[in-house]
KOLBA-275330 format. One record per residue: z, y, x of N, C-alpha, C, O in turn; residue number from 1. Coordinates in nm, 4 decimals. Atoms other than C-alpha are relative to their C-alpha. Layout:
NODE, Z, Y, X, Z, Y, X, Z, Y, X, Z, Y, X, NUM $
...
***
This chain:
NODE, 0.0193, -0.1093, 0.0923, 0.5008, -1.2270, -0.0182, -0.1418, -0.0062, -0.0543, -0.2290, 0.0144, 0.0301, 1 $
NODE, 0.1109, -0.0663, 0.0658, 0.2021, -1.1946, -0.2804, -0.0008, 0.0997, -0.0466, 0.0691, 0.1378, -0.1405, 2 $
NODE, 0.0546, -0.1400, 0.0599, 0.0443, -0.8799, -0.3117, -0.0846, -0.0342, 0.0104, -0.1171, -0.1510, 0.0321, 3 $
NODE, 0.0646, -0.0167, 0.0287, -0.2206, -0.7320, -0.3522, -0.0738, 0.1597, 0.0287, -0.0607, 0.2566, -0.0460, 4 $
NODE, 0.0897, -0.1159, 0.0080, -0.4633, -0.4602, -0.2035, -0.1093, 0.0973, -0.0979, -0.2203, 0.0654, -0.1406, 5 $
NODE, 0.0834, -0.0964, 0.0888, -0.5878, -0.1501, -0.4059, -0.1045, 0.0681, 0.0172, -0.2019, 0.0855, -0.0562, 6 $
NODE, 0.1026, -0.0500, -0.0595, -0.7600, 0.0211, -0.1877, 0.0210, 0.0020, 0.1671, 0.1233, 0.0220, 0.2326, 7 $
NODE, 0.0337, -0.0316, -0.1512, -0.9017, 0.0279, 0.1701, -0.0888, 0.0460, 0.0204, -0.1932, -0.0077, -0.0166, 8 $
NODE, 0.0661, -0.1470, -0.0425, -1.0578, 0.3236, 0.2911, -0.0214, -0.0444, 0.2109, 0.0660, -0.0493, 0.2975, 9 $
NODE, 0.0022, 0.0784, -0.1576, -1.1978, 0.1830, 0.6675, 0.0755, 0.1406, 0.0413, 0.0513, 0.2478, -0.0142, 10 $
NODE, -0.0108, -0.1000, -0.1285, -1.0090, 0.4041, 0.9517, 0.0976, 0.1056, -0.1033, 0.1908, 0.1599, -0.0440, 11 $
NODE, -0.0800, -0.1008, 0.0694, -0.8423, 0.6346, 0.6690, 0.1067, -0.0375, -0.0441, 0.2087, -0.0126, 0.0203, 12 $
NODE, -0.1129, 0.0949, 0.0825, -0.6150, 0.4209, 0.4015, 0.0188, -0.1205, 0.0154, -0.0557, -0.1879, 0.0865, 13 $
NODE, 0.0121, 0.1437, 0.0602, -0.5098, 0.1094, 0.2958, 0.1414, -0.0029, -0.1372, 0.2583, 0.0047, -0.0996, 14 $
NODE, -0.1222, -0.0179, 0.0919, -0.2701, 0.1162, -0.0409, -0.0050, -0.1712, -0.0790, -0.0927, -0.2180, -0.1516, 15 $
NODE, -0.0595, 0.1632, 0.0600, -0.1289, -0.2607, -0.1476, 0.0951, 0.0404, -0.1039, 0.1208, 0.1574, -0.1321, 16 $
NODE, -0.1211, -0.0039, 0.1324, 0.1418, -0.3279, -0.4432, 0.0323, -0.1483, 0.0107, -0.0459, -0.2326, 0.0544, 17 $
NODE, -0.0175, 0.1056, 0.0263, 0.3387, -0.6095, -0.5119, 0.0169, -0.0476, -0.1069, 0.0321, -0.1672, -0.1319, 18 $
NODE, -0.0100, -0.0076, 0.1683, 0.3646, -0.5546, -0.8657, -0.0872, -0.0909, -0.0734, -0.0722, -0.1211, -0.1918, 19 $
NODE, 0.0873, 0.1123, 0.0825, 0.0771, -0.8088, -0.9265, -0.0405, -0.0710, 0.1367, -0.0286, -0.0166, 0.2465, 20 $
NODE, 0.0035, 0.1021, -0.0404, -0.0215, -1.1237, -0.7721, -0.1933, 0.0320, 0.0614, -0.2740, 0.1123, 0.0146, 21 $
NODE, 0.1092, -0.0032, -0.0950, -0.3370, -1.1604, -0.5314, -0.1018, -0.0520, -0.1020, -0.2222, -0.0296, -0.0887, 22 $
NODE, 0.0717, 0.0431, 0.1167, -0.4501, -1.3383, -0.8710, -0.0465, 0.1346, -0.1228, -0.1114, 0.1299, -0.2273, 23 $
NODE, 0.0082, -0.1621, 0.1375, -0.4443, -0.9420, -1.0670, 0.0665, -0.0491, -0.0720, 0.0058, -0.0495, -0.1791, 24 $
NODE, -0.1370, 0.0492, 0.1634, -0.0915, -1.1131, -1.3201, 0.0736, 0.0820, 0.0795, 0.0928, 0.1159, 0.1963, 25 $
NODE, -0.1503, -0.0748, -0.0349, 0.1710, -0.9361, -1.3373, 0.1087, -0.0798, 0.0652, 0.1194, -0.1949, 0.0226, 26 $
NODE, -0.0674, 0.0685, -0.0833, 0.4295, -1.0476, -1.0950, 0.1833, 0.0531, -0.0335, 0.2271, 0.1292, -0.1198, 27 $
NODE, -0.1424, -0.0269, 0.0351, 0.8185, -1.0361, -1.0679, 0.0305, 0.0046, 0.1102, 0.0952, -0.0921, 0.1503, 28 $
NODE, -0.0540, -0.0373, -0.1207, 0.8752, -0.8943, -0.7478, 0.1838, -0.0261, 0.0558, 0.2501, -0.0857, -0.0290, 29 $
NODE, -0.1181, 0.0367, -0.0074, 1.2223, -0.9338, -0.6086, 0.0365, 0.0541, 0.1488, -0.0345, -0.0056, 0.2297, 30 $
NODE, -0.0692, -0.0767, 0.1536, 1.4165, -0.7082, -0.5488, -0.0807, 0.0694, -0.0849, -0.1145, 0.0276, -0.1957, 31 $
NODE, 0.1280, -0.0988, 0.0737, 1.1798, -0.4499, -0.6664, -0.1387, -0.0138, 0.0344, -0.1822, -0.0845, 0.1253, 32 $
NODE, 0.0883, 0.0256, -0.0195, 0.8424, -0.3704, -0.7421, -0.0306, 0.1240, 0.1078, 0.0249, 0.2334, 0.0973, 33 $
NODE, 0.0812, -0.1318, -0.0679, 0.6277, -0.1490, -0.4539, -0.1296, 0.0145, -0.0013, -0.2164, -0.0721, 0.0092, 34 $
NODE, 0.1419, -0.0045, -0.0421, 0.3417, 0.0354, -0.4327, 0.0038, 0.1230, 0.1053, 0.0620, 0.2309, 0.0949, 35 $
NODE, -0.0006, -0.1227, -0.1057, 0.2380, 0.2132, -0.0814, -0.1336, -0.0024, 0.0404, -0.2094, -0.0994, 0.0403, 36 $
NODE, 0.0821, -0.1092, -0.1040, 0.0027, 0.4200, 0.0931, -0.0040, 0.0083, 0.1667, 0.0787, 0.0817, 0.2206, 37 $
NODE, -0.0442, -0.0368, -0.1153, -0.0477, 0.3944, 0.4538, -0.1702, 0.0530, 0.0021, -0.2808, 0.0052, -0.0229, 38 $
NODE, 0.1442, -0.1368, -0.0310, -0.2977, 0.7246, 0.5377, -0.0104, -0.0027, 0.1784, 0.1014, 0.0186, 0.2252, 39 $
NODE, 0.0592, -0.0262, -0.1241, -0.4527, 0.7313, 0.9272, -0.0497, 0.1741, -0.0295, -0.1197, 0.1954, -0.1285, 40 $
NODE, 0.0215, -0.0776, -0.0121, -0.4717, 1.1354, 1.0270, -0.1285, 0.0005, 0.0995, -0.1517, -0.0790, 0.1905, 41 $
NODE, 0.1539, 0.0047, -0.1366, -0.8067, 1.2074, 1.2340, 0.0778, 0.0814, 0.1355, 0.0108, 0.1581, 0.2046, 42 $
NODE, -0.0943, -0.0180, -0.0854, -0.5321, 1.2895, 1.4758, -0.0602, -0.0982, 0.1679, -0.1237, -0.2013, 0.1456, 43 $
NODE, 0.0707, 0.0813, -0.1009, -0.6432, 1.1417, 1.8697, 0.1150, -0.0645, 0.0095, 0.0968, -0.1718, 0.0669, 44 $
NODE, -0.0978, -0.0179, -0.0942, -0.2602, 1.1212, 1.9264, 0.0268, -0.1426, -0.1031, -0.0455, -0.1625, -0.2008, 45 $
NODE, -0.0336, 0.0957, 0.1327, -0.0838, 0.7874, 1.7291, 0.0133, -0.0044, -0.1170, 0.0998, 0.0816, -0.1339, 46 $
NODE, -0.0014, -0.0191, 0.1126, -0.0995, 0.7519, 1.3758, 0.1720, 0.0091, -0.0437, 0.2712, -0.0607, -0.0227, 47 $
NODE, -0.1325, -0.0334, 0.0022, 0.1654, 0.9668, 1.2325, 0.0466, -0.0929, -0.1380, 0.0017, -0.0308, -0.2344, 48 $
NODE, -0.0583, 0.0278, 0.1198, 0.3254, 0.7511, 0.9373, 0.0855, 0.1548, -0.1466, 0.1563, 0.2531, -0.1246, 49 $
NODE, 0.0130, -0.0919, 0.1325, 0.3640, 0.9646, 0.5814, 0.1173, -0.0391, -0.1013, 0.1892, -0.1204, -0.0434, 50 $
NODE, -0.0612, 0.0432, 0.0784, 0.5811, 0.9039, 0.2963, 0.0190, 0.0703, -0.1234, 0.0851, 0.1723, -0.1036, 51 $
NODE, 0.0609, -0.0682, 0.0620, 0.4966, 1.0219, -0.0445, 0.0745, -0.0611, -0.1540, 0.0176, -0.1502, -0.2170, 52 $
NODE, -0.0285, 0.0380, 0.1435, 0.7109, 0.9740, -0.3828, -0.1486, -0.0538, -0.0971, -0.2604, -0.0034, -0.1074, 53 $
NODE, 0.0602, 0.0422, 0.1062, 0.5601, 0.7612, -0.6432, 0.0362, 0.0422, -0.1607, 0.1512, 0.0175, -0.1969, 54 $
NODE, -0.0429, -0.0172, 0.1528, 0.5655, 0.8705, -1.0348, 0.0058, -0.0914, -0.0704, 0.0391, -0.0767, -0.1880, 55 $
***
């Protein structure tokens, strides 16, 4: 799989896509394209996983 990280936020985020190539081109994902969000809570207990419609 090529993706491509958007943002990483140390200890907080990290949001990737596959919608473009590790090169920044537009890509042709297969099946579809994604873009996600994985958020760390300042929680002590395990990080609770989130899930958050995209527009």
């Amino acid at each position: 799989m090529d993706a491509c990280f958007l943002a990483v936020d140390e200890l907080e985020r990290i949001v990737f896509t596959n919608a473009i190539t590790s090169a920044w081109r537009p890509a042709n994902p297969d099946p579809v394209a994604m873009t996600a969000t994985i958020s760390a809570t300042g929680r002590r207990s395990p990080t609770r996983p989130t899930r958050s419609p995209s527009g």
